[in-house]
N, C-alpha and C positions, 0 to 999 in steps of 0.2 A: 311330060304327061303328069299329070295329078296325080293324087291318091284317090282310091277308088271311095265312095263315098261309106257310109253304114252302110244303106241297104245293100249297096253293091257287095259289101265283104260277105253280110247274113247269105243273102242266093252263093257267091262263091261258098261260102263254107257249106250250105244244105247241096251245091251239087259236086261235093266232094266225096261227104258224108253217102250222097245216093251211089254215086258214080264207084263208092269203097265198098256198100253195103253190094252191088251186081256183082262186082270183081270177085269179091272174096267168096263170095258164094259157086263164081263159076271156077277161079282157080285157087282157092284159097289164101290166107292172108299173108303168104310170104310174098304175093305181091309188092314188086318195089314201091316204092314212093315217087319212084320218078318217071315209072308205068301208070300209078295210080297218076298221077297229076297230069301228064297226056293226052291220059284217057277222058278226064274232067276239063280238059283244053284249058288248066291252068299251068305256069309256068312251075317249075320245082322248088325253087328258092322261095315258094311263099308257102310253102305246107305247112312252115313252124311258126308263121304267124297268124296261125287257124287254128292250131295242136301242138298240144306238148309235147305228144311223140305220138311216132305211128300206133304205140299201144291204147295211147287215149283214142287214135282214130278208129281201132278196129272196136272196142267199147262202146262207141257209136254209131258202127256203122252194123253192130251187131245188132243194140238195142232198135236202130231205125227196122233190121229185117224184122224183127219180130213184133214188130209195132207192124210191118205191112203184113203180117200173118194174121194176128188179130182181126185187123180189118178183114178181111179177107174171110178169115170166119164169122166174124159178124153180119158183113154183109149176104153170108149163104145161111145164115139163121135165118135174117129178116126177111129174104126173099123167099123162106118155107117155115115162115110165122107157125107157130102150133102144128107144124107136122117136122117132128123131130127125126122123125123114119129117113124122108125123104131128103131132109138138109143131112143128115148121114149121109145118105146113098152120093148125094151130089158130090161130098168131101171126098170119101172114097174114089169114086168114079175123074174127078179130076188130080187126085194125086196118085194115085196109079195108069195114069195117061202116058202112052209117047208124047204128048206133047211136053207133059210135065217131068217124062225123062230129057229128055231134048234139050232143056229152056231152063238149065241149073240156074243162069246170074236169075232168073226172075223166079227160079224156084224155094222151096222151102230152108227155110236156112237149119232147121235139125238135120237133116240131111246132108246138106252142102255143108255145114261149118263143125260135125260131130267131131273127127279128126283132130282140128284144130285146135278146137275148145280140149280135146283131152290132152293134148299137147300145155293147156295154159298156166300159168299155177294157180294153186285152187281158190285165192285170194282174189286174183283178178275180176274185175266189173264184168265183163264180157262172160265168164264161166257163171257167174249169180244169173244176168238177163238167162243166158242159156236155160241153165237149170232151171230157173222160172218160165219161160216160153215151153220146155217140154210138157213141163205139168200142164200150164196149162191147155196145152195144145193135146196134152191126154184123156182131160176133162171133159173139151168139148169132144173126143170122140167114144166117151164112154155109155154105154148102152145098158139095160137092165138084164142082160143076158152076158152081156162082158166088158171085162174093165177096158179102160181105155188105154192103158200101159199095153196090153197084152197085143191090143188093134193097131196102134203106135208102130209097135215093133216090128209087128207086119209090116204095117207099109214101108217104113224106114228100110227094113232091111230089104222087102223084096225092092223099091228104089233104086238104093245104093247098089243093088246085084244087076238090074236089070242095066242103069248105067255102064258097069264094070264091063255088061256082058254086049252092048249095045253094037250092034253090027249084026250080031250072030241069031239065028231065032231063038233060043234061049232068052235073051230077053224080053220078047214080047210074052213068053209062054209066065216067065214069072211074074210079069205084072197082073196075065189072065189069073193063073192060078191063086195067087195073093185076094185080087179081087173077088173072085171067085169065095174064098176061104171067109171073105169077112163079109159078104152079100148072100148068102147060101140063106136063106129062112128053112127053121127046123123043119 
């Protein structure tokens, strides 16, 4: 058999990169290399000729999640153009979701990848995107009533609780309540 062509390597490498960015988020990145390659229904002995190392992979598989967050944001601005209230309400309301407890690989990666990243050294590419996806991901939920660091934190933490707690009623109660805390009008 040939060598696979260009194009063929760019899709092998973008569904490495996708296939790293779901993983790591659902089990974080100590995922093997040769689970990650499985998963991507490529063979193992070609990860190092896509990447330098698993470290450069997780770099971009970190920068790809938060590149699908943005969009993600974007796209629930545009569909509540000039009603800033309501594109709020919609964020809130889907990331404080069982679903979006549920469905970590497809979920938020400040959440899925916090751990990790504090795990990283503070040099690394991966821990810069982070720190940069947080802000900005606190911007877009900032309100003239309260910052978005503080709304952040809310979701993040009642999330990660409601996961931890996931089986038990408890975690539906702290998604209510969380939601609840940041949708309350004075």
């Amino acid at each position: 058999m040939g060598r696979a062509s260009q194009a063929q390597a760019e899709e092998n490498r973008r569904r490495v990169v996708e296939t790293a960015s779901r993983l790591f988020r659902e089990r974080g990145t100590q995922v093997s290399v040769a689970d990650l390659m499985k998963a991507s229904g490529l063979t193992h002995g070609g990860f190092y000729k896509r990447f330098a190392s698993k470290e450069a992979l997780i770099d971009e598989a970190t920068a790809h999640a938060f590149g699908e967050l943005t969009r993600l944001h974007r796209d629930g601005l545009d569909r509540h153009a000039g009603q800033h209230d309501a594109a709020q309400r919609a964020v809130i309301d889907s990331y404080l979701s069982v679903e979006h407890r549920d469905s970590a690989a497809d979920g938020c990666p400040v959440a899925a990848l916090a751990t990790d990243m504090a795990r990283e050294p503070e040099d690394r590419e991966a821990r810069r995107v982070y720190a940069e996806g947080v802000g900005d991901f606190a911007r877009v939920l900032a309100t003239d009533e309260q910052d978005g660091i503080t709304r952040l934190c809310t979701m993040l933490g009642a999330l990660v609780l409601a996961r931890a707690t996931k089986g038990s009623p408890l975690s539906e109660e702290i998604l209510a309540t969380a939601h609840a805390a940041l949708t309350e009008t004075g």
